[in-house]
N, C-alpha and C positions, 0 to 999 in steps of 0.2 A: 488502564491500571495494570493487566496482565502483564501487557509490551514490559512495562517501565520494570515490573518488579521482577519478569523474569532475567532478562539481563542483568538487572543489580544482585539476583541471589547468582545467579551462576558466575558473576563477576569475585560476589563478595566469597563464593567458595573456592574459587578456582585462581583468583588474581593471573588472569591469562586470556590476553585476547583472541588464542589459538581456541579456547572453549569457546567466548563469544561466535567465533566464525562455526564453529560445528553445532550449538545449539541453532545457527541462526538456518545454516546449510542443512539440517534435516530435516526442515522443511519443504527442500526442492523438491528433491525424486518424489513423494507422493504428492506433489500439487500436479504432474502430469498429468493425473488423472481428472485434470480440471476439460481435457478435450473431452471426455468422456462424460464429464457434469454439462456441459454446452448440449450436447445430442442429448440429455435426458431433459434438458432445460426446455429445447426445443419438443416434444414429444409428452410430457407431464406437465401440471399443475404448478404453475412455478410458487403460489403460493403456499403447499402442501411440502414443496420439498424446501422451504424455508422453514417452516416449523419444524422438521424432521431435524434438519443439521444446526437450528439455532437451540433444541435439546437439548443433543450432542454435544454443544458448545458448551454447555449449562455444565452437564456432566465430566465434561473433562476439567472443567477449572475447579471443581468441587472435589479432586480429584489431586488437583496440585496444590487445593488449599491443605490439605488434609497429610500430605507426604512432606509440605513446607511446614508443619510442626513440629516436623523430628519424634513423633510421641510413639510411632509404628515402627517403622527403620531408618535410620540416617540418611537422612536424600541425599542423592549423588549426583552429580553433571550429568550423566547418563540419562537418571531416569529425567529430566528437564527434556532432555534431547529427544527422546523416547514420543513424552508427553506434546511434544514439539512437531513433530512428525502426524503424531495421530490426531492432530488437530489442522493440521493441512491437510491429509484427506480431507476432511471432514467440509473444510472450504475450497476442497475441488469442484463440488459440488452445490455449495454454498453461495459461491461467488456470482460465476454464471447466471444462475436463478436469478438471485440479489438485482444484476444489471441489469437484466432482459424485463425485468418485472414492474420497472421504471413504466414501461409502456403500458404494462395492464391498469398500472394506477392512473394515469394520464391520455383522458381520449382525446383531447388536443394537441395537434401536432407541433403545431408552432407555439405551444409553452413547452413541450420538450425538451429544450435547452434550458429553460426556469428551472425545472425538475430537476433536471440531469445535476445542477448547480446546487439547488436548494440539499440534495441527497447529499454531496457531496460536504456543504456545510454542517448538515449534520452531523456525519461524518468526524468533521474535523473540530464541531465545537465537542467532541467526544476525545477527540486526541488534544484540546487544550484543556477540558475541566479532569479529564483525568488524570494526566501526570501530578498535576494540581492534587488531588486528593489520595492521589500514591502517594507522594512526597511528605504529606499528615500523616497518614496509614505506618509507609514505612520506618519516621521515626517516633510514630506515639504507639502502634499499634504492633506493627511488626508486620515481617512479609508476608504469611501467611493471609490474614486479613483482606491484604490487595486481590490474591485469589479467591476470595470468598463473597465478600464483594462483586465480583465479575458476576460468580457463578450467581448470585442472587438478581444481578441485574438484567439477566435474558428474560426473567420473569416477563419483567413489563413488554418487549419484544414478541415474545411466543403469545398472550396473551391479546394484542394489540393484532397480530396475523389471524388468528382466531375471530375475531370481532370484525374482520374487514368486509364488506358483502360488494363485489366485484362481479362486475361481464369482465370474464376474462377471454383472450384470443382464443377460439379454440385450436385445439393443438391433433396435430396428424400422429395418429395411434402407429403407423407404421413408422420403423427404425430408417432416421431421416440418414443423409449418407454422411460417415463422419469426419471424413476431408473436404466438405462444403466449403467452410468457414475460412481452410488453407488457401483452397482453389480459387475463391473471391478478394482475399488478399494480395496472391500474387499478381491477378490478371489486372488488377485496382493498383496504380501506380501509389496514387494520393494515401490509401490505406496503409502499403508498404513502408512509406514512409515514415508514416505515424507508428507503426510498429518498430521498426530499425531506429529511431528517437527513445521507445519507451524503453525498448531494449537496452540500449545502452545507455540511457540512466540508471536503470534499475541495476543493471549490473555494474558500474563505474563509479554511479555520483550517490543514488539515493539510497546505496547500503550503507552510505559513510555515518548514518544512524546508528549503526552495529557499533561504530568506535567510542560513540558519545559517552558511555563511560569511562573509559580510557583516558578522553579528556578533563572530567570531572575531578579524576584521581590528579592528574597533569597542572590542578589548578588548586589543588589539596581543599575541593569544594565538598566530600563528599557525597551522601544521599541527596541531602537537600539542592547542590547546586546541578546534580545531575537531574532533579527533578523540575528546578529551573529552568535547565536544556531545552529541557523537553516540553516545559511547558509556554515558551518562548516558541520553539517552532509549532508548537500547535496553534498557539494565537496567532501565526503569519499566517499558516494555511485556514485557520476560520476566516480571517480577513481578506485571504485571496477568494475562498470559498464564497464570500458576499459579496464583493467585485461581482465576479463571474453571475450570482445570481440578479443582481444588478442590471447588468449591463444586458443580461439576456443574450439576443440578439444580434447588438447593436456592437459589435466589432470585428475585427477580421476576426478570421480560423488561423491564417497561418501565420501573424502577428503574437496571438497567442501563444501558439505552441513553440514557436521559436524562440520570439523574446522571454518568456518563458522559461526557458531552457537555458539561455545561456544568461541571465540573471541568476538561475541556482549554480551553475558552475562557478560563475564567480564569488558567490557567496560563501561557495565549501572555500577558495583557495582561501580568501579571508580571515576563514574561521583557522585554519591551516598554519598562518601565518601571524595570527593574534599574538600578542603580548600581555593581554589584558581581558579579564575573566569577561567583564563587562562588553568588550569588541565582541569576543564569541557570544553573546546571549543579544547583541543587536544584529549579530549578523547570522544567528538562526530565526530570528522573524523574516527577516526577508528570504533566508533559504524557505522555510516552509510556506510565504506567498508564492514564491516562485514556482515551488515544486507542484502546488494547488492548482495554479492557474494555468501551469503548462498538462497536468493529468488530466483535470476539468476540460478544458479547450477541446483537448485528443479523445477522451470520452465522444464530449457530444459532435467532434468531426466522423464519429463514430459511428454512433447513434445517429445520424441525422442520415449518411449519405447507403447505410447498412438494408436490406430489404427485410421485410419482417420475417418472412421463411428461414432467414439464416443466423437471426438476429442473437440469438442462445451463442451458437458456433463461433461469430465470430468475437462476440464479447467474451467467449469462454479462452480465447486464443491473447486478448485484448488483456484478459487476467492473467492468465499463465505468462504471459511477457512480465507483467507487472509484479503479480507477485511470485511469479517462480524463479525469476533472475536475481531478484533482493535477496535471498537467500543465497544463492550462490554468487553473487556478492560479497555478500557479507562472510561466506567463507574464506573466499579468495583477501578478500580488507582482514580478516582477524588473523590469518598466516603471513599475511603481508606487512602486518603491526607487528605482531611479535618480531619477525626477521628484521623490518628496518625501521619500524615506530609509526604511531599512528599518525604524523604527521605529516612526513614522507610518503606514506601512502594516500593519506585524502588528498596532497597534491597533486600526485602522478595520476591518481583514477580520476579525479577530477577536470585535469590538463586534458586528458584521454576522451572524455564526455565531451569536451566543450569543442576540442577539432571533430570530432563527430559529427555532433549537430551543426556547425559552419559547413561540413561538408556534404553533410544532407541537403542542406540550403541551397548551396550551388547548384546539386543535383535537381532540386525544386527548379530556381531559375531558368535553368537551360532546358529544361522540359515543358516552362511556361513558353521561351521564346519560342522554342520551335515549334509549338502549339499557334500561335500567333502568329508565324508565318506559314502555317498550312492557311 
């Protein structure tokens, strides 16, 4: 509900997707500090430090609810941006935990990948029922409300962490080394790989989210149709989300991440290309299965092949791809829209993504044969 209303107010003040890319892009620089959330991840209580930033979370959206009144002083794109920022901190540290902490809750190994999936549907049945009740909020209610709302909803969260009673992994009180997470990725072909994929979606294809209002306007759908958007590719990615928990197991890894992957590229040029409201809201379901199943997959290729000692580090690297590149993304997509429209631009970033991941692929191949004929 926060995602959807904060784009729509900075939209609806600013009608400029040169703002959308800069509230989305002051996110980046302080999610850096998410390597540094991985090493505390790895070293503290990871359920302790969930409570601490899911707070903080509480408090910042009570925060935008309250400036989105107008009743103090006239909110400005700025302070959005501001507010935008200090809540990336806040899941540099958040995030990490969040992953790594999959394992405290789960002493079986091989449902691992259940969990990993099951999270991730939760997750995303949160990114379909809440555009859904942004979309009532913002036009019965108003924007304000959407924030408040949020802030009311970490309630159940922090109190839920609180009540959990867990053997958790004990954790090494000395400061673990904090290029671990680096150093295992490079040396780890398969990891690299997974990484240089998430990368460049995140940067290319899955900021093309930042434009969706853009199209909304493009479709003279307003609020409501922009809440459609969104609430269409949340039902892809809850249905990709129950696939994967589904299936478990029981399919490749790099079937996944692949097909996957270039299933969402083609789905952005679709939408890209749409002539008709309807084409774009059939072909954000299947962007957002797409997007699920190819994040899920890479997740638990993740998780599964990751040693526990390092496991904070690398999922903290594993986030900062994911969510520090969307940002800068999504800066790069909102100067790219204003200069040559946001259609031109989710095709080229799109295009961009998708020789990417085919040429990862080859890279995968040629690495399998010559593997096979050692």
């Amino acid at each position: 509900m926060q995602n959807v209303a904060q784009s729509w107010l900075v939209y609806d003040l600013t009608h400029s997707a040169a703002w959308l890319g800069i509230v989305a892009g002051a996110t980046a620089i302080p999610f850096l500090l998410t390597i540094w959330g991985g090493q505390i991840a790895d070293r503290f209580s990871r359920r302790y430090i969930l409570i601490w930033t899911q707070t903080l979370s509480m408090l910042l959206a009570f925060v935008m609810a309250a400036l989105a009144t107008n009743r103090w002083i006239p909110i400005q794109p700025w302070h959005i941006a501001l507010l935008a920022a200090l809540l990336s901190i806040v899941n540099a540290f958040n995030r990490p935990a969040q992953q790594a902490f999959i394992t405290d809750m789960v002493d079986d190994r091989a449902a691992l990948p259940n969990a990993i999936a099951l999270n991730s549907f939760r997750f995303n049945t949160a990114r379909f029922l809440g555009p859904a009740l942004a979309g009532i909020a913002l036009v019965k209610l108003g924007v304000a409300y959407c924030f408040a709302l949020n802030g009311i909803s970490f309630l159940a969260v922090i109190i839920s962490l609180r009540m959990m009673r867990l053997t958790e992994t004990p954790h090494d009180q000395e400061r673990p080394n904090l290029w671990g997470g680096f150093q295992y990725i490079w040396q780890n072909h398969s990891a690299l790989r997974v990484i240089i994929l998430l990368g460049c979606g995140s940067l290319f294809a899955f900021s093309a989210s930042t434009l969706y209002p853009v199209f909304a306007y493009l479709f003279h759908s307003g609020a409501k149709g922009y809440s459609n958007m969104m609430s269409c590719n949340g039902a892809g990615a809850a249905i990709g989300g129950f696939v994967v928990a589904v299936l478990g197991s029981g399919f490749s890894r790099i079937a996944g991440i692949y097909g996957g992957a270039i299933l969402f590229c083609i789905s952005l040029l679709i939408i890209a290309s749409a002539s008709h409201f309807y084409v774009v809201l059939g072909a954000l379901v299947f962007a957002g299965f797409a997007m699920i199943f190819f994040q899920i997959t890479a997740n638990i290729k993740m998780q599964e092949d990751v040693p526990d000692a390092l496991r904070g580090r690398v999922m903290a690297i594993f986030t900062l791809i994911f969510g520090g590149f969307m940002p800068l993304g999504g800066l790069l997509a909102g100067f790219l829209a204003q200069r040559f429209g946001a259609v031109h631009t989710v095709e080229v970033n799109s295009s961009i993504c998708l020789v990417a991941v085919l040429t990862t692929y080859l890279w995968s191949l040629i690495e399998r044969r010559e593997t096979a004929r050692q």
